[in-house]
N, C-alpha and C positions, 0 to 999 in steps of 0.2 A: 532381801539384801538392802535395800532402800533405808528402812530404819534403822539400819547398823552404822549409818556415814555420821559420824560424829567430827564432821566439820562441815564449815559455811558452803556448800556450792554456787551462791553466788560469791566470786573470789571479790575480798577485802582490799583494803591497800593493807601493804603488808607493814608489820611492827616493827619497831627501831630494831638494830641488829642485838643480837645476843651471842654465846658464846656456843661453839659450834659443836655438833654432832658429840653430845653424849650417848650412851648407846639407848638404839631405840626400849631395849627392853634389858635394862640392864638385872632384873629377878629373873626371867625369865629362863626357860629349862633350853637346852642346845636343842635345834631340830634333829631328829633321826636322820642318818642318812640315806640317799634316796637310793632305789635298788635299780635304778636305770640311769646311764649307761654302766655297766660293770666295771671294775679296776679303775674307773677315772683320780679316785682318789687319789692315789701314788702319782700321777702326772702333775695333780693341783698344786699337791706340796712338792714335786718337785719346779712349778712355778715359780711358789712361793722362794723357797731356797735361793735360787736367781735373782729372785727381784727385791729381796726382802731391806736390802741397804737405799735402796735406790729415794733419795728423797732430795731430788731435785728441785727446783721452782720447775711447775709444769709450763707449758707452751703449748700454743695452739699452732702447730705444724698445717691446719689448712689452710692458712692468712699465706696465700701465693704472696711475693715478693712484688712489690708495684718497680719499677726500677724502668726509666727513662734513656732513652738511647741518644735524647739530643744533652748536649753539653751544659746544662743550665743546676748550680750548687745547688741543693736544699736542705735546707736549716733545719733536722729534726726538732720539732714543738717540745717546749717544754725543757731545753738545752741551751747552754750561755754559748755567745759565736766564739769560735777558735780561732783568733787573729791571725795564729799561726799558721790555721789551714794544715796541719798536720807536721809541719815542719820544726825544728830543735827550735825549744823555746826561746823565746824574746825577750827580756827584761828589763827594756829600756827608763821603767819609770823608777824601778829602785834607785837606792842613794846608795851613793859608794859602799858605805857599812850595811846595807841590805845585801849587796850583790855580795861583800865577802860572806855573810851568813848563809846567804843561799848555798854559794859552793860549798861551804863547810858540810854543812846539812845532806847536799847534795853526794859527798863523796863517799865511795861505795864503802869505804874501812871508820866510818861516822861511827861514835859509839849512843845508843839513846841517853847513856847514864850521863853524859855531858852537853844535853841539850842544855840545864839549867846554866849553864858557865857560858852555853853560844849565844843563846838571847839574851843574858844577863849583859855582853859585849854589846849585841843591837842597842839597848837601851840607855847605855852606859856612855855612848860614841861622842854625844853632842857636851859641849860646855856645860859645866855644874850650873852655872847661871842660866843658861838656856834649856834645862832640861824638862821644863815645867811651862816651856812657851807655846803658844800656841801653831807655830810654824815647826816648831820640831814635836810637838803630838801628830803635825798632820803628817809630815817625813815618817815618822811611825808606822803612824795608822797605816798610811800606802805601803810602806815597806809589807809589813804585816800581810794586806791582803795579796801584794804582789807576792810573795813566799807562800804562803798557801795557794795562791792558785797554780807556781811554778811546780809544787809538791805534786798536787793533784795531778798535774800534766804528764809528770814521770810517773805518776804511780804507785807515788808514799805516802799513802793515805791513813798508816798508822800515824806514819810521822808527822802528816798536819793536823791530824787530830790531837797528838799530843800537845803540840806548838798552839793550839786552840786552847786545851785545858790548860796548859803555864800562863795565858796571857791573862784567860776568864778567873784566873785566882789574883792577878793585880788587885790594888787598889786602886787604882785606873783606868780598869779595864773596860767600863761605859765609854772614855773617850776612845777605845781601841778597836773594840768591838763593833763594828756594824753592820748592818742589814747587808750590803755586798757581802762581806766577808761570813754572815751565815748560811746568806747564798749558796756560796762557792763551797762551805763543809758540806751543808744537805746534799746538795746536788752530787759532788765526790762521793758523800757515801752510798749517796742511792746507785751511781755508777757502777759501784764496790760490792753492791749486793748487800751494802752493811743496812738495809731499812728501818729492821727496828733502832739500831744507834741512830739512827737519822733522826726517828721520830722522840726516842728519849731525849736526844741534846734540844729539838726544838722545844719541848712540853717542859724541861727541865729549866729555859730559858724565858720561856712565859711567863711561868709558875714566878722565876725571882723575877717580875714583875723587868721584863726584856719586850720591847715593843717590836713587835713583830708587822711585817709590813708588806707585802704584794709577792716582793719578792721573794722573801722564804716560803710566803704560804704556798708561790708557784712552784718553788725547788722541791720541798715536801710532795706533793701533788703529783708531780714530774717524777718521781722517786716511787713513790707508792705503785704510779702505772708502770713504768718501766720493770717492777719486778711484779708484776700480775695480781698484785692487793690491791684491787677496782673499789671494794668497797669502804675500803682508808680513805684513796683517795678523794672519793666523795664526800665522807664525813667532813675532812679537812677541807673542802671545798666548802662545806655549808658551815661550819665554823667558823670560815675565814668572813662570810658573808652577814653571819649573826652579829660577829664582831664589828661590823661599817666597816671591813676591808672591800674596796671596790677591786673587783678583778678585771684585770689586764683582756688585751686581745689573747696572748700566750697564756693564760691561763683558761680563757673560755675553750680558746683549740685545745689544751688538754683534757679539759673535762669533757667537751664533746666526743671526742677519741673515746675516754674511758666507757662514758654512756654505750657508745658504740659498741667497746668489745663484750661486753657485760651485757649487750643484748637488751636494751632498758627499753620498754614501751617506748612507742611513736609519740604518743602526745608529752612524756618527759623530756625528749630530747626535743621536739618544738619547744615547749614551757624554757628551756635554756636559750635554745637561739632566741627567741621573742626579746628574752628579757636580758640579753645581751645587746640585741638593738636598742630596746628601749632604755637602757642607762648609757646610751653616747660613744659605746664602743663599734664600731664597722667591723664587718667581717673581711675575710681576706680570700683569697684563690684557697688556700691549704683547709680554711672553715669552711667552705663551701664542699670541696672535695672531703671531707671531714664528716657531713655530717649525708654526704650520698653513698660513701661507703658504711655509713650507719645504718642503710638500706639492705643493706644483703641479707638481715636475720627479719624473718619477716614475709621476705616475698612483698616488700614496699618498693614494687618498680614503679607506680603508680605514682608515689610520694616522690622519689629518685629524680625521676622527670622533672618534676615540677618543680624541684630547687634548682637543677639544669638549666630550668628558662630564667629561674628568679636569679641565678648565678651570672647570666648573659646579661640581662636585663640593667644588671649590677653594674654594666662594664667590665669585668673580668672573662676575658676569653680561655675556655677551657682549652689546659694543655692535654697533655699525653698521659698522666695523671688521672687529667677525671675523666675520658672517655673510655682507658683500661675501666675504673672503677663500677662506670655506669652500665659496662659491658656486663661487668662481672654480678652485678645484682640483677640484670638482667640473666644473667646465666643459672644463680641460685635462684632466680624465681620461675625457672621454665620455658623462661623466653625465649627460645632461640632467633625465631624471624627478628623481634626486638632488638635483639646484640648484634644480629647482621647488619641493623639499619643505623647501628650504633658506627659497626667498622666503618661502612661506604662513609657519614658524615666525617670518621675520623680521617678514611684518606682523602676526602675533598678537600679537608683544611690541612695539609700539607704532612699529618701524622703519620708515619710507615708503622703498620701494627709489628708487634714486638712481641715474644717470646709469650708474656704476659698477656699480650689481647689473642694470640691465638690459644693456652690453656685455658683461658674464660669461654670464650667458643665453646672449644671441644667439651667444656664441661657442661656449658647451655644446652646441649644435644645430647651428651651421655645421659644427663642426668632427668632428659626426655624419654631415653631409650631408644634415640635413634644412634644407633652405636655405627651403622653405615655411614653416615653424614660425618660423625665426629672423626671415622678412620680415613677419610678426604681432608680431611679438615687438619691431618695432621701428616698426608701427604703433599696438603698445597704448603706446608711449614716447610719443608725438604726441598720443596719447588723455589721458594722466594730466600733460601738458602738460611733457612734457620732451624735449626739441631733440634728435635724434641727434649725436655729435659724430663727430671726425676717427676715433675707435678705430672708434664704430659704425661710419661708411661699409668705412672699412680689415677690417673683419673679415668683412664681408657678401661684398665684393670678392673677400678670400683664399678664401672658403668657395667662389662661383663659379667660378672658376680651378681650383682645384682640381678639381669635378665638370667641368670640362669645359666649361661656360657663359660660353662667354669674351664671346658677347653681352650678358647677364645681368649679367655682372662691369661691363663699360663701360656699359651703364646706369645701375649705382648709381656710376659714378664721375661720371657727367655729372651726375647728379641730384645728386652732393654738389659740384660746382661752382656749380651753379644756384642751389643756395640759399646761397652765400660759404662754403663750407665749405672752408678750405684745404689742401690735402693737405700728411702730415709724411712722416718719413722713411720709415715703417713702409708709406705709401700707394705711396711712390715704390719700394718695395721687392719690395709685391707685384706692382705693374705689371712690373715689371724680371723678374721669376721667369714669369710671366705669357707675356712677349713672348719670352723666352728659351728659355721651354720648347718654344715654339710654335718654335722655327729663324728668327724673326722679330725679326734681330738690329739691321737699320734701326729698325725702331719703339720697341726695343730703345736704341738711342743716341737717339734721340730723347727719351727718360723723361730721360736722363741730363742733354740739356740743359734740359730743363723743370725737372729738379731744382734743377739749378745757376741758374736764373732764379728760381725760387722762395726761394730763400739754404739748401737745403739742402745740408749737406755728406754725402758717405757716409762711412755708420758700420761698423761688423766687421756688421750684419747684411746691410748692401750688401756688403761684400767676399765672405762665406758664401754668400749669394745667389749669385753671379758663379762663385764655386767650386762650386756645384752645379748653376746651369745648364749648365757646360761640362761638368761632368761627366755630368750627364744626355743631352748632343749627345756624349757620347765625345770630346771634343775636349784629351785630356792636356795638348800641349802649352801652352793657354790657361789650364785647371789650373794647371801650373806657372808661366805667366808671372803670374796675376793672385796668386797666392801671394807672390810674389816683391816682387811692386808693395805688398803690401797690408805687407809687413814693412819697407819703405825708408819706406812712408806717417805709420809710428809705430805702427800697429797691432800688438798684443800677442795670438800668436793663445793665446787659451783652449779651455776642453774643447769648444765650440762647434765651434769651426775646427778643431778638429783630427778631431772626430766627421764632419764635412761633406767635408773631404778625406778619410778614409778612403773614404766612400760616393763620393766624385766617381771617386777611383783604379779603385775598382774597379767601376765604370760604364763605365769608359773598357777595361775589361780588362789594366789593371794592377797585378797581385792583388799582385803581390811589394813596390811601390812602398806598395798600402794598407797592406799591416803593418809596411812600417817606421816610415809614419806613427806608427802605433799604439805603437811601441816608443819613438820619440820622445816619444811623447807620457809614456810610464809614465817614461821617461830625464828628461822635462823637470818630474819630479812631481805630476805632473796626475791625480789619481784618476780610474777610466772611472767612470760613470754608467750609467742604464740605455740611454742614447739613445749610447753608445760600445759597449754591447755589443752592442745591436742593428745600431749601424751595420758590428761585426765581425761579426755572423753573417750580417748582408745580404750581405758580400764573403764568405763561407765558401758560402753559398748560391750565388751566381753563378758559383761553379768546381764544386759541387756534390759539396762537403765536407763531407756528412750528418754522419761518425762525426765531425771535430771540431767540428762545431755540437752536437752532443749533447752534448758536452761542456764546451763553451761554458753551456747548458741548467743541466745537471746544478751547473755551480758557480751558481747565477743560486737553482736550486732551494735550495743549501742555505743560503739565507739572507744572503748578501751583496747580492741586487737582487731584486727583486721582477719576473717576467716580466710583462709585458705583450702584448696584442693583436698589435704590432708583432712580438714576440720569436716568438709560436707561429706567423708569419704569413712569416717568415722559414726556421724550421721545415720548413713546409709548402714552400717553395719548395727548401731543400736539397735534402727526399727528389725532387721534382719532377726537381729536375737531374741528380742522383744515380741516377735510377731504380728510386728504393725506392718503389715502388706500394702496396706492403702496409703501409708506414707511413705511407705517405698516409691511407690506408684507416682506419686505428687512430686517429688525429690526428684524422680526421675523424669518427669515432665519438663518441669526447668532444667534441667541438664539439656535434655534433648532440643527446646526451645531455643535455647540459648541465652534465657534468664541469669543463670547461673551458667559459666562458660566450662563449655564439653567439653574438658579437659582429659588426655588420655588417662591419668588416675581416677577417674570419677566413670569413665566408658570402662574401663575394666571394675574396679569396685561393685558399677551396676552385672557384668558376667557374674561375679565372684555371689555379691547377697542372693543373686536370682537362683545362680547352681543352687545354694543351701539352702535356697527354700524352695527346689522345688519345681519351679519355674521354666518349663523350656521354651517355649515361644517369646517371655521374654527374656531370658539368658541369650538364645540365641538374636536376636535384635539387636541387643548392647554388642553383642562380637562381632556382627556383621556391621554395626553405627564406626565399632573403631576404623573397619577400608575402609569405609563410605567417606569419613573423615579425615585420610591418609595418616593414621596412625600404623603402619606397616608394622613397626617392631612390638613383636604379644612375647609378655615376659612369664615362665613358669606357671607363675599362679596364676594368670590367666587359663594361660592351655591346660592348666591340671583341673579349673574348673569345668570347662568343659566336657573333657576326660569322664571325671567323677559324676557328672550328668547323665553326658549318654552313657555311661556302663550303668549309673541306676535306672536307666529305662532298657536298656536292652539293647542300646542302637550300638552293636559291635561295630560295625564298618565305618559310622560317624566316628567312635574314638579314634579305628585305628588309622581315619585321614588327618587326625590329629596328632597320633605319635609320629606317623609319615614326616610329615609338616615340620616339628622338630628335630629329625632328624637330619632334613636337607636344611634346615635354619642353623643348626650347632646350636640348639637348646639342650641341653644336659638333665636327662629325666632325674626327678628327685625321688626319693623315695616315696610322696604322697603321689608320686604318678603310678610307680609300680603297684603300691595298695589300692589305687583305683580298678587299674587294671585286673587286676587279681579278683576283686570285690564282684567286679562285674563276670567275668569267668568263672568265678567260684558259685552264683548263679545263675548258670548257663548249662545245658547240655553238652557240650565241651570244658565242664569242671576241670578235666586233670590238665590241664593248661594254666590253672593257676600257680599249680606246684612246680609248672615247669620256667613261668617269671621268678617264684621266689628263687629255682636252683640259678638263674641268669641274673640276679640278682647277687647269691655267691659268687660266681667266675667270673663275674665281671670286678668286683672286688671295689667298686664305686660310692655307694651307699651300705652299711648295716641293717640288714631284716629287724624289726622291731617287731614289738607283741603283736600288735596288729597285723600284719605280715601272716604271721604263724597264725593265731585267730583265724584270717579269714581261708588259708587253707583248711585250717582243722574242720570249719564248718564245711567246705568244699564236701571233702567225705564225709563228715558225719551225716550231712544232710544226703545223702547219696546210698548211707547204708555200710559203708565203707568202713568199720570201724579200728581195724587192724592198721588199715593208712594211717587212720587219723593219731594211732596210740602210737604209731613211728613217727609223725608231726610233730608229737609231743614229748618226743623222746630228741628230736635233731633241735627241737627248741633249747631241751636242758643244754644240752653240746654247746650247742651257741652262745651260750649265756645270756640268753632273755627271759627272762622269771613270767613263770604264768600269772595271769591275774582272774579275776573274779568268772569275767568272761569266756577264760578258755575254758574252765573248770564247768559252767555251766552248760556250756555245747555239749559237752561228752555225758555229764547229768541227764538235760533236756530229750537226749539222741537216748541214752540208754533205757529211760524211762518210756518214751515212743515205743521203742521195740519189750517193751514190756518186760526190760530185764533190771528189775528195780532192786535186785542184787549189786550189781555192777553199777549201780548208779547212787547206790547209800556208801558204797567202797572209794566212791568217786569223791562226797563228801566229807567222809572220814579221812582221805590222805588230805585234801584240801585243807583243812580245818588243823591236820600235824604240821602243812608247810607254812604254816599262817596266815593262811588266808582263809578270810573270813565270810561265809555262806553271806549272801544278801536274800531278800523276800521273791528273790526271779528262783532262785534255788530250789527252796524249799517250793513253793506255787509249783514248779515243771512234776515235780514227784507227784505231789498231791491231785494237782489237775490231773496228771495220767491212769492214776489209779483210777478216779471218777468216771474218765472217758472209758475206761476198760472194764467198768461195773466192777470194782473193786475195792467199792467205798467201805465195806470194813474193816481192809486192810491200810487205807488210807487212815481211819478213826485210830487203828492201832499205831502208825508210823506217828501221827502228832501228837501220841499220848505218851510214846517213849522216846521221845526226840529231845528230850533233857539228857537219855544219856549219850547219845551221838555229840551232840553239844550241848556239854554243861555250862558253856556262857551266852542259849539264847534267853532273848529278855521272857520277859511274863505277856508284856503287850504282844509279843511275835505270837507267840504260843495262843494266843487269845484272837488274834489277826489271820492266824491259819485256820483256828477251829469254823470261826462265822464264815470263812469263806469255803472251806469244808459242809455248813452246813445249806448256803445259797448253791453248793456245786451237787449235792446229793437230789 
């Protein structure tokens, strides 16, 4: 697979932007669809149907609300101050003949076709002698910009734009016209959602040779972030700077913000702060706080800190603002002890944590897994008399789901119905991931209409969702349709979407499909992040491409991204797939040392690579490291490793202290626990116990039996002798609607051929081969080999000599591939 990556794994800086997402393979034939899960089809398009208008500016709904309890105004960055403070506008500096135009303008039975006659009176007002003076251009001009910003403040933003176009067709209109008053249209429109007029009136204004000057290029800028075009804004940002436009303190807080949400490596947003100190500008409380919560994407608590001191140091005392802030990147990066030590300083300095630093909490502990700590953590919120809200319930929910507690999880959603708490998009999100992950696509469509009853629309983190539940079911083709849907929707995919399809592609086993993603992505200018290159070493891991993840590694290490947890956990699964054991071994050394800090993703990771290879002494080590380190909470895939261990060694009474365990924990068995269990039953002396997890499996009505499921019954009895069981297996399989695969076909081959009934097992590959599926070399081998063991190699010589007409489409090399191994078997 290695020499199929046709691009750079050492990542580039990425190329000027270009124009976005043509289709990946626009020749290219439709994929087939896939034959697992059954009927999904009809739900998809009935998704589609719901959502098909929907093309909102998306939002990133997990940016909790920072919002201050103590009484002190702040000036949204990148915003002109409101004199008015919210109050009916003020007009004090118009001249008499402006304040009558304004009401004119102003009143609600105004026709537009008579703008031309109401400004023509503005202009007309002063002495014929005086019309051309210079005290009555500046009466004007004021008028002018005072009417446009009075417009803007009501809300008539057609109508100052027009008042814009009548004045920019003057012959006068240089003296009319100025930087304030370009100001005040960008910034209106950008309010308006009007962007692009924003940016055509500024470029159209340049173009006839209009000097543009700090302040438009900040309104522009201001404009472009406020509706989520991050990488506008920047262009314009480095425009304004090619030009010798020096930038403002409000302009460096905008583009630091932007950088921020856009996720932009650690050393571009230093290279900004740097070189804002270094051209004369000081930063402020809001820049500082600016650029810690620029920390959050990253797992840069480490960096967070450290402008915290350089922030004090500065003389600015951090308010309520940036300790929520510092909490909460402490909380995205795992920290919990950290975010504690964050509150005590903040109530030492006079702060009452607020709504906000207890959701950063509870999220620093969910999203450790200590889901006990966080459900304290949101009864001492109730103690100091403060309400949980919609984040609280949504983040306690995501933390349950995640471990596996999908009971857990629908309790705190019913408990946050019970008390009116209404769920938002974010709630409807986790649900959707929730029911999706589970193969529980009904309940799944059902979130959908509940959302759409609730007046929610889906945002890019529903569409991202959607794209990684398919891809966690392997279901490509859905991948590609929801993709598809989510770009006709109006959705803009960002580094998000393009990080979450790389991981779905290659979940699905479409490693070549993942990195063109990934190429696209660098083609569309989109810098990776650390959560892009984790999500390429996850796909380098899953083909089990150790040497290019070390490499991957290796640039991470020298300083362009900071590795995280995720990154050495990825790592650890390369060598796993790879079969680099000894670099397991080493990896796991420093974990254990504390070189690399034993972090409870990296102690479970080491259970998870050691089960699949194998491993029980040290599997068992890394489970018993997570008490020893008081990681208490073991999430699914933890315990299903285990599980899948000791059922492969035999150690029944070991798993079943395992399922015990989860059961008094409210772990919620998934279906790869029941196929363990099964697995291990189904070679055991007590076989028909596997068939009676998959019937408990039915009644319980929890999980869907998948092929696997049925497989490892079928072998139960085949392997037992049993063959009338196993052809009822195969029959409650059809019912089900789980399609056999290669696998099942070959147990009942492999079985029938043992018992020397190679009738019934040529029958086996003749319906096989009608249902479309196609014999592989374990097939044909099981016949052959048994004829051999049974000294019945000339009936063997004969089945390979007529095995063109069983299957008239085996190749020539098979047929060539059987005979030599026919004659090393004689």
């Amino acid at each position: 697979m290695a020499e199929k990556l046709a691009l750079p794994l050492i990542l580039p800086n990425p190329p000027p932007p270009k124009p976005f997402f043509q289709d990946l393979h626009p020749n290219s034939a439709a994929a087939p669809p896939p034959s697992s899960p059954p009927n999904f089809a009809p739900l998809f398009h009935d998704f589609l149907h719901h959502h098909q208008h929907n093309s909102n500016s998306p939002q990133n709904p997990l940016n909790y609300p920072s919002s201050s309890s103590n009484p002190r105004p702040r000036r949204r960055i990148g915003k002109h101050r409101d004199p008015n403070k919210g109050k009916p506008w003020f007009h004090h500096r118009l001249s008499f003949q402006g304040e009558l135009t304004f009401q004119s303008l102003l009143h609600p039975q105004f026709d537009i076709q008579n703008l031309d006659a109401e400004l023509s009176s503005l202009f007309n007002s002063g002495h014929p002698d005086n019309e051309f003076s210079d005290d009555f251009t500046e009466t004007v001009a004021s008028d002018v910009l005072g009417i446009i910003k009075a417009l803007a403040h009501y809300k008539k933003c057609d109508l100052a734009l027009s008042m814009f176009e009548w004045i920019k067709k003057r012959s006068d209109s240089e003296n009319l016209i100025n930087s304030s008053v370009v100001a005040v249209v960008i910034s209106m429109l950008g309010k308006d959602g009007q962007v692009s007029t924003a940016a055509s009136l500024f470029h159209s204004l340049h173009k006839d040779g209009f000097a543009m000057d700090v302040y438009a290029y900040t309104s522009l800028i201001s404009a472009f972030a406020s509706n989520g075009r991050y990488r506008e804004a920047v262009m314009i940002f480095n425009k304004m700077e090619d030009e010798g436009c020096i930038p403002t303190l409000i302009t460096y807080n905008v583009i630091l913000n932007v950088y921020g949400k856009m996720g932009m490596p650690w050393h571009k947003i230093i290279s900004v702060f740097d070189g804002m100190k270094s051209s004369g500008v000081s930063p402020d409380a809001y820049t500082y706080n600016t650029i810690i919560s620029c920390c959050r994407r990253g797992s840069l608590f480490e960096e967070a800190k450290g402008i915290f001191e350089e922030m004090k140091l500065a003389g600015f005392l951090p308010d309520k603002v940036t300790y929520n802030t510092l909490l909460d990147v402490y909380g995205k990066s795992r920290r919990p002890k950290e975010a504690m030590e964050v509150l005590k300083e903040m109530e030492v300095n006079g702060f009452s944590p607020s709504i906000v630093t207890y959701n950063s909490l509870i999220s620093a502990y969910a999203r450790d897994g200590l889901l006990e700590e966080a459900m304290e953590l949101k009864s001492k919120m109730l103690e100091n008399g403060i309400k949980p809200d919609v984040f609280t319930y949504t983040t306690l929910l995501s933390g349950f789901e995640k471990a596996g507690k999908d009971e857990s999880a629908m309790r705190v959603f019913e408990e946050m119905q019970s008390i009116g708490c209404n769920p938002n998009i974010c709630t409807f999100n986790a649900l959707i991931k929730m029911f999706g992950n589970r193969g529980k696509f009904k309940e799944m469509m059902k979130i959908f209409d509940d959302m759409k009853a609730c007046g929610c629309k889906a945002d890019v983190v529903t569409w991202n969702t959607l794209l990684a539940v398919f891809g966690q079911n392997g279901m490509d083709t859905e991948v590609s349709g929801v993709f598809r849907e989510m770009k006709r929707s109006g959705f803009v995919a960002e580094r998000d979407t393009f990080n979450t399809l790389i991981s779905a592609y290659s979940r699905c086993g479409s490693f070549d499909q993942a990195m063109a993603i990934y190429k696209r992505m660098l083609e569309a200018g989109v810098a990776p992040d650390l959560s892009t290159y984790n999500a390429v070493l996850a796909a380098l891991a899953r083909g089990g491409l150790w040497e290019q993840s070390e490499k991957i590694f290796a640039e991470m290490m020298n300083g362009r991204c900071k590795p995280n947890q995720l990154t050495y956990s990825s790592l650890l699964h390369a060598y796993a797939n790879g079969k680099q054991i000894e670099k397991i071994h080493d990896l796991a050394e420093e974990i254990y040392s504390g070189e690399i800090e034993p972090h409870a993703v990296l102690l479970k990771t080491l259970v998870l690579v050691y089960s699949k290879s194998d491993l029980l002494q040290e599997t068992e080590r890394a489970f018993l490291e997570l008490s020893r380190r008081g990681f208490s909470s073991l999430d699914i895939t933890t315990l299903n490793s285990m599980i899948s261990i000791y059922g492969r060694r035999q150690m029944i009474d070991k798993a079943n202290e395992i399922v015990n365990y989860m059961n008094e924990s409210g772990v919620t068995p998934s279906l790869t626990t029941y196929n363990s269990l099964m697995y291990m039953y189904s070679r055991s002396s007590n076989y028909e116990r596997a068939e009676e997890i998959l019937n408990d499996l039915f009644s319980r009505g929890r999980v869907k039996p998948d092929v696997i499921s049925f497989n490892t019954v079928i072998y139960a009895y085949c392997r037992n002798g049993r063959m009338k069981e196993a052809s009822r297996m195969f029959k409650k399989m059809a019912e089900s609607g789980v399609a056999p695969d290669v696998i099942t076909y070959n147990t009942f081959v492999g079985s029938y051929a043992a018992d020397a009934m190679f009738v019934e097992a040529i029958d086996v590959v003749r319906y096989m081969i009608r249902q479309g599926c196609r014999p592989n070399q374990s097939t044909y081998n099981s016949i052959v080999d048994w004829y051999c063991k049974l000294n019945r190699s000339d009936e063997a010589v004969m089945f390979v000599g007529d095995l063109r007409k069983l299957d008239p489409r085996i190749s020539k090399d098979e047929e060539r591939r059987l005979s030599e191994r026919l004659m090393v078997m004689r």
